[in-house]
KOLZAKOL-104628 format. One record per residue: residue number from 1; residue in one letter; x, y, z of N, C-alpha, C, CB in turn. Coordinates in steps of 0.05 Angstrom, whole numbers, plus 5000, padded with zeros to 4 digits. Glycine has a CB too. Layout:
{NUM, a, {X, Y, Z}, {X, Y, Z}, {X, Y, Z}, {X, Y, Z}}
...
This chain:
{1, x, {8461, 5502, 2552}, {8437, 5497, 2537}, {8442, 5472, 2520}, {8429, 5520, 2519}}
{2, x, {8417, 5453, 2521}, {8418, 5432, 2502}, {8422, 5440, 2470}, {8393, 5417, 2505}}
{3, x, {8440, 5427, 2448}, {8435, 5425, 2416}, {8418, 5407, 2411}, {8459, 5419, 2399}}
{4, x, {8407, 5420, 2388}, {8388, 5408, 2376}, {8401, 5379, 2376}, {8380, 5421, 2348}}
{5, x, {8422, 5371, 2360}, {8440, 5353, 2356}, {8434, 5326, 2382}, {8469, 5369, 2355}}
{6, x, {8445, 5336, 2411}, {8449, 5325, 2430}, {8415, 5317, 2437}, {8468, 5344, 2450}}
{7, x, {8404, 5336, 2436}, {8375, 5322, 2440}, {8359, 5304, 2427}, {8360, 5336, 2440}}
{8, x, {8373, 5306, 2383}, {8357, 5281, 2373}, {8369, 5256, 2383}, {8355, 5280, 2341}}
{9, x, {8401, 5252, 2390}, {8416, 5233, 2400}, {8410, 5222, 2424}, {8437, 5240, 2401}}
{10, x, {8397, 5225, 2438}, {8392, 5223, 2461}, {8364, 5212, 2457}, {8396, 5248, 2477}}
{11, x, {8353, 5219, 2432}, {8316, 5217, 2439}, {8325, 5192, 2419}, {8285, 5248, 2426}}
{12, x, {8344, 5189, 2403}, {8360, 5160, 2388}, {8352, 5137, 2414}, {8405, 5165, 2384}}
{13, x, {8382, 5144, 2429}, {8382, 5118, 2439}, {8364, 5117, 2458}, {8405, 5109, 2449}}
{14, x, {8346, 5134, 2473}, {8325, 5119, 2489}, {8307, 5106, 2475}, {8312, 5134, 2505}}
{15, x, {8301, 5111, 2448}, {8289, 5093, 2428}, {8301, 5072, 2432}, {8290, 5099, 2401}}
{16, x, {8321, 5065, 2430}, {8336, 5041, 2422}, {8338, 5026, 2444}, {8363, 5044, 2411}}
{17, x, {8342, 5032, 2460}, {8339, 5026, 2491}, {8309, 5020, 2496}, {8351, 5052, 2512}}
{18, x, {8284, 5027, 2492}, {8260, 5013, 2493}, {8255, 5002, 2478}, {8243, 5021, 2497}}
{19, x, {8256, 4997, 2456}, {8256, 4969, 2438}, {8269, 4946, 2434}, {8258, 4972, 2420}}
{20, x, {8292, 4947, 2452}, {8314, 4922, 2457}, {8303, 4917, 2479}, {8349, 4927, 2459}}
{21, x, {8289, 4940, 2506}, {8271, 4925, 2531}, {8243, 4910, 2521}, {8261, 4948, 2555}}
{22, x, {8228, 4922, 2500}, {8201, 4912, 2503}, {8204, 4885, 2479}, {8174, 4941, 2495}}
{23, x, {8231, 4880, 2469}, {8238, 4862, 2443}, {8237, 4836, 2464}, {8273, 4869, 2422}}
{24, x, {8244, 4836, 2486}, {8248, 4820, 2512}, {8224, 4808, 2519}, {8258, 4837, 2536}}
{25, x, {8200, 4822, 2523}, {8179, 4809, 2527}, {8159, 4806, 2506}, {8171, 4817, 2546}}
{26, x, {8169, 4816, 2484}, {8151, 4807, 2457}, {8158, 4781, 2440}, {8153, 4831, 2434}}
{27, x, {8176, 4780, 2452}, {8194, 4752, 2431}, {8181, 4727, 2448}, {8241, 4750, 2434}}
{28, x, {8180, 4712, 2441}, {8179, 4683, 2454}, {8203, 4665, 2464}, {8168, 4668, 2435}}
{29, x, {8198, 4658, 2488}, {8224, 4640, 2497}, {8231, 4613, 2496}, {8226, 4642, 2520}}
{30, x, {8201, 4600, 2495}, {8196, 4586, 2488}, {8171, 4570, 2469}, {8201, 4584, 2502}}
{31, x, {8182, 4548, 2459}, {8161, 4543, 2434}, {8136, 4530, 2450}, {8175, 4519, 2408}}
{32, x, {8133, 4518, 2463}, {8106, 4511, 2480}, {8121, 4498, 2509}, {8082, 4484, 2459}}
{33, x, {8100, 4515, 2524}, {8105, 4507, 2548}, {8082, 4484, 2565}, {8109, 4533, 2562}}
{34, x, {8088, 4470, 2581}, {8065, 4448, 2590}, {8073, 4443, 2616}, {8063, 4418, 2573}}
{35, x, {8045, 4439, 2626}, {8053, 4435, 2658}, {8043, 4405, 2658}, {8037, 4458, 2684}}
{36, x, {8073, 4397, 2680}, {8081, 4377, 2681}, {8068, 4360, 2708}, {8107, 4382, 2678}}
{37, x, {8043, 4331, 2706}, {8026, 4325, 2726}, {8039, 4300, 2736}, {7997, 4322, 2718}}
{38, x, {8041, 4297, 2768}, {8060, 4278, 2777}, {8025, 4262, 2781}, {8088, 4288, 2810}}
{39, x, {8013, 4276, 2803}, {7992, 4269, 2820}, {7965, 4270, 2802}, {7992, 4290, 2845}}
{40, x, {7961, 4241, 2794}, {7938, 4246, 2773}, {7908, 4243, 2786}, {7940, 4223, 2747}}
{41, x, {7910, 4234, 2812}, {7886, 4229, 2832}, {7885, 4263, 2835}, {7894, 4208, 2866}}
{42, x, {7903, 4270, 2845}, {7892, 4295, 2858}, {7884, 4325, 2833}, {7919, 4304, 2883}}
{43, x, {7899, 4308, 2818}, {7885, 4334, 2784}, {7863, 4332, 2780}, {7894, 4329, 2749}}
{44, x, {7854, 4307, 2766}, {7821, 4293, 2769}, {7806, 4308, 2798}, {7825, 4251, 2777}}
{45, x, {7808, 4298, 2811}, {7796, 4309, 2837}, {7791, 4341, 2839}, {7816, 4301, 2861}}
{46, x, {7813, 4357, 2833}, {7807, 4378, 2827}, {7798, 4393, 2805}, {7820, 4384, 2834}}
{47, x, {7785, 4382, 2780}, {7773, 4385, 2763}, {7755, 4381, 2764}, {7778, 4380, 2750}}
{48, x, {7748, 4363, 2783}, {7720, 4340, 2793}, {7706, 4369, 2809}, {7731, 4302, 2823}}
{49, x, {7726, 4379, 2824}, {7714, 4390, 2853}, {7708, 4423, 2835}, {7744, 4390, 2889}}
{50, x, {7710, 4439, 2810}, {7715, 4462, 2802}, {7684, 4457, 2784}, {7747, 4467, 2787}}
{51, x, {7693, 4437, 2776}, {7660, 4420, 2761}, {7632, 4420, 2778}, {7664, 4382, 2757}}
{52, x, {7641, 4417, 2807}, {7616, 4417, 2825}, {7611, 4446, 2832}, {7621, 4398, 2853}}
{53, x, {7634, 4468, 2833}, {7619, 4489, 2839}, {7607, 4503, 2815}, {7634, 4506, 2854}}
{54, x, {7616, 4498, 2793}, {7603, 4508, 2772}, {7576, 4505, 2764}, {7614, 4502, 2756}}
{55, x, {7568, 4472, 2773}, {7543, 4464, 2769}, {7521, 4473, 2789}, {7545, 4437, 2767}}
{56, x, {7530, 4479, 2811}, {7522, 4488, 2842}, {7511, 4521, 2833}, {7555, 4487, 2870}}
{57, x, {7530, 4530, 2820}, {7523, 4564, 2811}, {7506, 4563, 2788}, {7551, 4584, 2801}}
{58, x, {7506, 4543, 2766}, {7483, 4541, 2752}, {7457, 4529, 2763}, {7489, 4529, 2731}}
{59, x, {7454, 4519, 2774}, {7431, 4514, 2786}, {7418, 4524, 2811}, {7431, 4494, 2787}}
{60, x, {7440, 4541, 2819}, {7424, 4567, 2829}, {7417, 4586, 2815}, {7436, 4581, 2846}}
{61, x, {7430, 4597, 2785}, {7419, 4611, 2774}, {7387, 4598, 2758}, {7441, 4621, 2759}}
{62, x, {7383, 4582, 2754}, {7371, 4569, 2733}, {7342, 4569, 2754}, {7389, 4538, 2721}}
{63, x, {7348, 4560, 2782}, {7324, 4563, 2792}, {7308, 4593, 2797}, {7327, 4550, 2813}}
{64, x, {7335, 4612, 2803}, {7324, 4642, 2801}, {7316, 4652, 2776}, {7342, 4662, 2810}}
{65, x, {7326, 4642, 2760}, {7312, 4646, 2730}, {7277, 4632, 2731}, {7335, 4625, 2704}}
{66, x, {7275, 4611, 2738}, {7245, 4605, 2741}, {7235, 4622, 2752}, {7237, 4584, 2754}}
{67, x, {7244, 4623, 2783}, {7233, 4644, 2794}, {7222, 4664, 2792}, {7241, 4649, 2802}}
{68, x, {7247, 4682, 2770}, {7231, 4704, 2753}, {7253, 4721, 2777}, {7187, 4709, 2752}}
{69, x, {7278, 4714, 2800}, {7280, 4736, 2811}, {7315, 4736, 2796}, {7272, 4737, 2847}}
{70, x, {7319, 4733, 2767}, {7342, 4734, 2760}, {7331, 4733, 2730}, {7361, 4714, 2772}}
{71, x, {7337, 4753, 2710}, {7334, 4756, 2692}, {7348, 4744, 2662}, {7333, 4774, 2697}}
{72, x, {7334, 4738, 2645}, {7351, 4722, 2624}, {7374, 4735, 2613}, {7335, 4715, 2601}}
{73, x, {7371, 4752, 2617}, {7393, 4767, 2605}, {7423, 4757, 2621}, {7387, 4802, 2609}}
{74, x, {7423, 4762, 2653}, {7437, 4754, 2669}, {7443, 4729, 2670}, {7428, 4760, 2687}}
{75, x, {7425, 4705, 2667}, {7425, 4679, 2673}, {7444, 4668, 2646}, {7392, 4668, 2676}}
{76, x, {7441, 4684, 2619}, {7449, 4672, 2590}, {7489, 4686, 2593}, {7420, 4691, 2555}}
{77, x, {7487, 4703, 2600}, {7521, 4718, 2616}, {7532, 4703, 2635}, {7520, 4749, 2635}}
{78, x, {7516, 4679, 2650}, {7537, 4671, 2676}, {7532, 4643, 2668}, {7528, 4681, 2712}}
{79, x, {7516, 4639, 2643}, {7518, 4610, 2635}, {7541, 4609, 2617}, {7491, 4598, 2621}}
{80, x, {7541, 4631, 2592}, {7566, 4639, 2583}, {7592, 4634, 2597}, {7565, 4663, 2580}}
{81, x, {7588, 4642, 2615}, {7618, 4653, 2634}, {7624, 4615, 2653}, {7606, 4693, 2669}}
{82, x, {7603, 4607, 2651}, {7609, 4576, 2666}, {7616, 4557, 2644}, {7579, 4561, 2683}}
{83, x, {7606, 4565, 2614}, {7612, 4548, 2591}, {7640, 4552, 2583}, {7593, 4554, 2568}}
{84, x, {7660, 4575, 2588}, {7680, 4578, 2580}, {7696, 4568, 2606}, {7684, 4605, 2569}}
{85, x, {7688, 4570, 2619}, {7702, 4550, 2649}, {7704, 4524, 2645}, {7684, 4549, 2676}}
{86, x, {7673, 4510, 2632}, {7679, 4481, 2629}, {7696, 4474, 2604}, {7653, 4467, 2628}}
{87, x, {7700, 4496, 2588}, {7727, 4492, 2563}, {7751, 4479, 2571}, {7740, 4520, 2551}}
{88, x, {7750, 4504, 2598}, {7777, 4507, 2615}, {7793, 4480, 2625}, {7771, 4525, 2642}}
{89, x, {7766, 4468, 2638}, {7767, 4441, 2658}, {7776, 4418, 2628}, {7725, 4431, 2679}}
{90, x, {7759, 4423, 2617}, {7756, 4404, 2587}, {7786, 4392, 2577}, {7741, 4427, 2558}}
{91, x, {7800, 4433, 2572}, {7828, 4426, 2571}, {7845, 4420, 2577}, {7835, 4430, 2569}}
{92, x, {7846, 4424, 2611}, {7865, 4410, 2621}, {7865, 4382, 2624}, {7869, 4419, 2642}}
{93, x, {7836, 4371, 2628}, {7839, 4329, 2615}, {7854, 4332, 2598}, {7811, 4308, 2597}}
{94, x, {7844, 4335, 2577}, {7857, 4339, 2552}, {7896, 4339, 2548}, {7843, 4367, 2544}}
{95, x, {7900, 4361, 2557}, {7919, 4363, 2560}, {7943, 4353, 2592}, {7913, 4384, 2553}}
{96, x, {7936, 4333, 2601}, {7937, 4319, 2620}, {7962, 4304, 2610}, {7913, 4306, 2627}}
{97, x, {7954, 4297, 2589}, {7973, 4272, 2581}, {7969, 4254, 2607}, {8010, 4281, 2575}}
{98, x, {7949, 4235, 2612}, {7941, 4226, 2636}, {7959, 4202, 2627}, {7907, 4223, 2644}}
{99, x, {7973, 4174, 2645}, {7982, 4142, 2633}, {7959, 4130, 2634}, {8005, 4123, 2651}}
{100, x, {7977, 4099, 2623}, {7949, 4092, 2610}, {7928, 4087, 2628}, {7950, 4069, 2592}}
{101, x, {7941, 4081, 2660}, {7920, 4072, 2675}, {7893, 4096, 2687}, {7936, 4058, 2698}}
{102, x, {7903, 4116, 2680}, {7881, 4134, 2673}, {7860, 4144, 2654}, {7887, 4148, 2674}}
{103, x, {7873, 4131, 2635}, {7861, 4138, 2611}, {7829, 4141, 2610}, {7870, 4119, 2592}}
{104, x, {7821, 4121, 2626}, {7784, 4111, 2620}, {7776, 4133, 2639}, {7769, 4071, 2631}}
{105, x, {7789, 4140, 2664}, {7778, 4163, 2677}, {7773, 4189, 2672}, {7788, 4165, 2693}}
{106, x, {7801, 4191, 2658}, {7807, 4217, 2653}, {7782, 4222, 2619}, {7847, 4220, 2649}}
{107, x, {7776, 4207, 2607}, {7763, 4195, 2581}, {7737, 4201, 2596}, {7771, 4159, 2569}}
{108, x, {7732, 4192, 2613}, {7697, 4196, 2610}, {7689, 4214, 2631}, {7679, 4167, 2616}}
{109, x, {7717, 4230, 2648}, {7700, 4255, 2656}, {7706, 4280, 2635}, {7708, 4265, 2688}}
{110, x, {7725, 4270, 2621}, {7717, 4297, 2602}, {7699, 4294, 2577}, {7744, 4307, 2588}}
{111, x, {7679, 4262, 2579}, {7653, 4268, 2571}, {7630, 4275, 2577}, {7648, 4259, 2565}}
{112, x, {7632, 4272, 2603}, {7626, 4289, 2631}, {7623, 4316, 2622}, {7651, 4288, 2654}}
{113, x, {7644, 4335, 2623}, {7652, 4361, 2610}, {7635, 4369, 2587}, {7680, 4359, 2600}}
{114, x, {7641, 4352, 2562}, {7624, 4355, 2540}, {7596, 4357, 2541}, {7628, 4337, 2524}}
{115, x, {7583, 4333, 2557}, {7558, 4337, 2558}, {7547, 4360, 2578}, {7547, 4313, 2565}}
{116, x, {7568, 4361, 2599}, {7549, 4390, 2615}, {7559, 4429, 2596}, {7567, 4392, 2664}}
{117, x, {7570, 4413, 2577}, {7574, 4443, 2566}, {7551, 4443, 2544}, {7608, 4449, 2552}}
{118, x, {7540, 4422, 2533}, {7515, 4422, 2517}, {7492, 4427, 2544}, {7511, 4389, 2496}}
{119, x, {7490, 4425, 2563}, {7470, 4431, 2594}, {7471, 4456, 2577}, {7483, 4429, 2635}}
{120, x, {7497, 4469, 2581}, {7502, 4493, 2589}, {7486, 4506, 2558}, {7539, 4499, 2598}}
{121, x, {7492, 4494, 2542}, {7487, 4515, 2513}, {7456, 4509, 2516}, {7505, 4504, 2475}}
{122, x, {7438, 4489, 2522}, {7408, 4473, 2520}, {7397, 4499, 2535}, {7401, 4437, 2538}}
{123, x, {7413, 4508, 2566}, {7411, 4523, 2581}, {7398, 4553, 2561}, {7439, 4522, 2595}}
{124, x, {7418, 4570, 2553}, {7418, 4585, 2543}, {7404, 4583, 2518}, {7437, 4592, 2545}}
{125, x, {7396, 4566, 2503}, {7374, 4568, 2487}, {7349, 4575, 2499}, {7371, 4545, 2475}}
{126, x, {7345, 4553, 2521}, {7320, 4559, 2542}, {7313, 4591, 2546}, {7330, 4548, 2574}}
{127, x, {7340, 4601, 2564}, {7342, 4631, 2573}, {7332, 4645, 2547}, {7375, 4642, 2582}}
{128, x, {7339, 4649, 2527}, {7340, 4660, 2511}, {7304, 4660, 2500}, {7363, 4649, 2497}}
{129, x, {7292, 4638, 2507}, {7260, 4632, 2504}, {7251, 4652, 2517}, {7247, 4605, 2515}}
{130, x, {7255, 4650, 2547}, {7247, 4659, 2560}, {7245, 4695, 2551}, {7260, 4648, 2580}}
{131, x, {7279, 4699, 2546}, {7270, 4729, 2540}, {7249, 4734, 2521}, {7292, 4744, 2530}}
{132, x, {7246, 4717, 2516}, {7230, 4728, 2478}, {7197, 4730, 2485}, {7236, 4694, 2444}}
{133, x, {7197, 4718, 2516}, {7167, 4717, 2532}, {7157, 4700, 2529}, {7147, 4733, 2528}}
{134, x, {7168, 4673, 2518}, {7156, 4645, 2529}, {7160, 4644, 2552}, {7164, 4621, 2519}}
{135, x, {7122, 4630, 2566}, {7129, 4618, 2594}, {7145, 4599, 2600}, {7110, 4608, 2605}}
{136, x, {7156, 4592, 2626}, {7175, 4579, 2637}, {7161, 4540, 2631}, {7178, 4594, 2673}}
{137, x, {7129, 4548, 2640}, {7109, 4532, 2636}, {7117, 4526, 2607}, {7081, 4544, 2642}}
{138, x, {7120, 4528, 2584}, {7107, 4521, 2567}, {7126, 4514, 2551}, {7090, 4536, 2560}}
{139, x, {7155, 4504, 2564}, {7181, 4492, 2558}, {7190, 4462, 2568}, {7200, 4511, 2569}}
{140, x, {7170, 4454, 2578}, {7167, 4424, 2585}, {7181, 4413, 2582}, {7152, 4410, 2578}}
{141, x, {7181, 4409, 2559}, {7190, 4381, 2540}, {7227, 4397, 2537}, {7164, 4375, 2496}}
{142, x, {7229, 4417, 2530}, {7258, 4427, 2534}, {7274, 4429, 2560}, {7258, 4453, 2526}}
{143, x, {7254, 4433, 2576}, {7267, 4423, 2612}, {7261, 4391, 2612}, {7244, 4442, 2647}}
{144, x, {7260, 4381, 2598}, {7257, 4350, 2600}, {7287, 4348, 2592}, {7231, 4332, 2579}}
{145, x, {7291, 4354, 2566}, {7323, 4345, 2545}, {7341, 4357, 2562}, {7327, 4360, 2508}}
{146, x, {7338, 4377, 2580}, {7356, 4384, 2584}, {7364, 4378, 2620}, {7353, 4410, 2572}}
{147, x, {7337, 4357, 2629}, {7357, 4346, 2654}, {7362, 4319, 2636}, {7340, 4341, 2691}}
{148, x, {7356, 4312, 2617}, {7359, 4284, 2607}, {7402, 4292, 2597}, {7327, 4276, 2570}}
{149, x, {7407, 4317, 2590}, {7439, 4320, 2587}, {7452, 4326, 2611}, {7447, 4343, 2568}}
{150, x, {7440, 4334, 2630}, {7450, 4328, 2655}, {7457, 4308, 2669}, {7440, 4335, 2666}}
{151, x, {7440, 4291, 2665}, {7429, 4257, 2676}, {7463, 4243, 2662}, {7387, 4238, 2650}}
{152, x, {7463, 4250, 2637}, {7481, 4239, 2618}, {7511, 4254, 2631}, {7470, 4248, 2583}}
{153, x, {7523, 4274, 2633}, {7537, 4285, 2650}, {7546, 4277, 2675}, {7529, 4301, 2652}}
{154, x, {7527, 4268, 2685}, {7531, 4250, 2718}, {7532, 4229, 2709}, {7508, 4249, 2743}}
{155, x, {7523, 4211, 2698}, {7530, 4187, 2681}, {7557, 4181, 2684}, {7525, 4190, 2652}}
{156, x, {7564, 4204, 2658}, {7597, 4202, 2652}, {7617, 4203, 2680}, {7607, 4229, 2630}}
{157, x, {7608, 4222, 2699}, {7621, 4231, 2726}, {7629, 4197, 2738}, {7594, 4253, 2749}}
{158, x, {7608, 4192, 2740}, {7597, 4168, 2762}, {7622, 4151, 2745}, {7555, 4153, 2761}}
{159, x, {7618, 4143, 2728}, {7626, 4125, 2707}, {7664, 4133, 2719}, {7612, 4137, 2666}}
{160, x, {7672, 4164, 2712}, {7697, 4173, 2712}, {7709, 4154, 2739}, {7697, 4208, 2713}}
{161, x, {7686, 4159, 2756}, {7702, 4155, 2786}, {7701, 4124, 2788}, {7685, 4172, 2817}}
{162, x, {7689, 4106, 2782}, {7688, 4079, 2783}, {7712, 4071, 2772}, {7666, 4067, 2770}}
{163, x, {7721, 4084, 2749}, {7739, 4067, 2737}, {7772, 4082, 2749}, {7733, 4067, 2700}}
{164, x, {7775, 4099, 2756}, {7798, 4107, 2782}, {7814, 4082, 2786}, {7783, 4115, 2815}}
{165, x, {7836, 4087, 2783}, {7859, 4067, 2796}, {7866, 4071, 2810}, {7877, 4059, 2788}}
């Protein structure tokens, strides 16, 4: 039969023994980690190309939102969910540490970024009309500003890729 004794000792060190394991992945190993870009054509490019499906899925949602066969509620959640994506894209420019001969590219598609994440918020103001039971009709002038930040978005795009080295 087990003693009391042998069993708190035992219920000791497996304590001690999971907190020296989970001390392992609670600690930090390092003070900041960064990933390191050889290929700055093909980063761009693929930020370029993550940017196009995002805009491709908002404007499929945005037209089923006219439509009326996708609801605001839905449309203001997957504009959400595309706005924290374009953060995503935003940061890695950002954090690129691009040289200098990138700089103007990497510089004006992540104003690119900025402006389609104001699309994105103009977006969800819109949606948000809509729920409240304004017609789609009777937002004109707000579907005006808001291909006029799009316009400005492709701007910056167009602009990004001209200046490519």
């Amino acid at each position: 039969m087990a003693t009391k004794k042998g069993i708190v000792l035992t219920t000791i060190i497996l304590s001690i023994i999971t907190a020296a394991s989970f001390s392992i992945w609670l600690i930090p190993q390092h003070e900041s980690s960064s990933i390191v870009i050889s290929d700055y054509h093909s980063e761009l490019d693929s930020i370029i190309e993550r940017h196009k499906v995002i805009m491709n899925e908002i404007d499929d949602n945005r037209k089923n939102l006219v439509t009326g066969s996708l609801s605001a509620n839905d449309f203001i959640a997957r504009a959400q969910t595309s706005a924290s994506q374009i953060n995503v894209l935003l940061s890695e420019i950002i954090e690129s540490r691009a040289p200098k001969e990138w700089d103007e590219s990497y510089l004006n598609y992540g104003e690119s970024l900025k402006k389609y994440d104001d699309y994105l918020t103009e977006s969800i103001v819109i949606a948000n009309k809509v729920k409240g039971g304004v017609s789609i009709n009777d937002l004109k002038e707000e579907l005006q500003k808001l291909n006029t930040i799009k316009n400005e978005s492709e701007a910056f795009a167009i602009k990004a890729n001209e200046t490519k080295p």
